[in-house]
N, C-alpha and C positions, 0 to 999 in steps of 0.2 A: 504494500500500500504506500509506496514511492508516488512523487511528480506530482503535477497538477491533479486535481481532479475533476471529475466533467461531471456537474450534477442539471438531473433532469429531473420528472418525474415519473414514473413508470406505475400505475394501473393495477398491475397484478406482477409474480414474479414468474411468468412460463416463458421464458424468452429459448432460442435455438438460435444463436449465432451463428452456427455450424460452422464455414470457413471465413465468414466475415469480421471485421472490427467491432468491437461494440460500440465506438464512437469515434468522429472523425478523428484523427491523430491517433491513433492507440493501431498498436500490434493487433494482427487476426489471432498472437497466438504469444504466453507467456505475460498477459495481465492479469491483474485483480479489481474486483468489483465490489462495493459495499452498498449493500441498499438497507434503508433505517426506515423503519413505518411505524406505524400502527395497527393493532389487529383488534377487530372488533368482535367479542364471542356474544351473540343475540341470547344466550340458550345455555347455560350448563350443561354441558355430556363429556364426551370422548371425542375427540377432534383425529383426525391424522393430518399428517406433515412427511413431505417427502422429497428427497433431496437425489435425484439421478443427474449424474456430472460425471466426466469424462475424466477431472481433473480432480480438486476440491473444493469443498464447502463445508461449511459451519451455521449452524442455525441455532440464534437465541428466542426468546419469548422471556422479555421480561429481565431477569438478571441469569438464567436458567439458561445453559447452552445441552439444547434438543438434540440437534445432531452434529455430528464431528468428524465428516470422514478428510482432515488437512492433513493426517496421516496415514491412514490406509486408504490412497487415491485411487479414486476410480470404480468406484462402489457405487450401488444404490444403498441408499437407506432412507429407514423410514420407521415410523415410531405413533402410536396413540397415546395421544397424553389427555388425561380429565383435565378440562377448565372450566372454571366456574364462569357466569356470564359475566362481564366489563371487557374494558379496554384493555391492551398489553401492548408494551415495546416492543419491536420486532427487528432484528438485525441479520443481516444472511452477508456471509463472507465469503466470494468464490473465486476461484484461483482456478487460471486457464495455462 
């Protein structure tokens, strides 16, 4: 998480670079991305969350890191976790 950063705002996180840059000036290949949100749970239950990357990522919720494959790369993973309803931090750290 070197250089400038390019901040946009991005919708949702299902993006597929595939062989493209993720933004003008940046490598198609050997960057990192941090996206910082909000998550809104309407509902108490069981949530899942899933992280399929070629390379790594890291997924928080709150101060709480969900998933973690920055070392064993190249994994899916994915995990249900209870949340009760409100708002939560969301941070997701991925490495190409």
């Amino acid at each position: 998480f070197e250089g400038d950063p390019v901040t946009r705002p991005v919708p949702n996180i299902e993006i597929d670079w595939q062989t493209n840059a993720p933004a003008d000036g940046m490598p198609s290949d050997d960057f990192t991305a941090r996206f910082e949100g909000h998550l809104v749970v309407p509902v108490s239950g069981n949530y899942a969350f899933r992280a399929e990357v070629d390379d790594r990522a890291r997924l928080w919720i709150g101060d709480d890191v969900l998933l973690d494959n920055f070392v064993d790369r190249g994994r899916t993973e994915s995990r249900n976790v209870p949340l009760a309803a409100g708002v939560y931090r969301v941070r997701l750290d991925y490495g190409e």
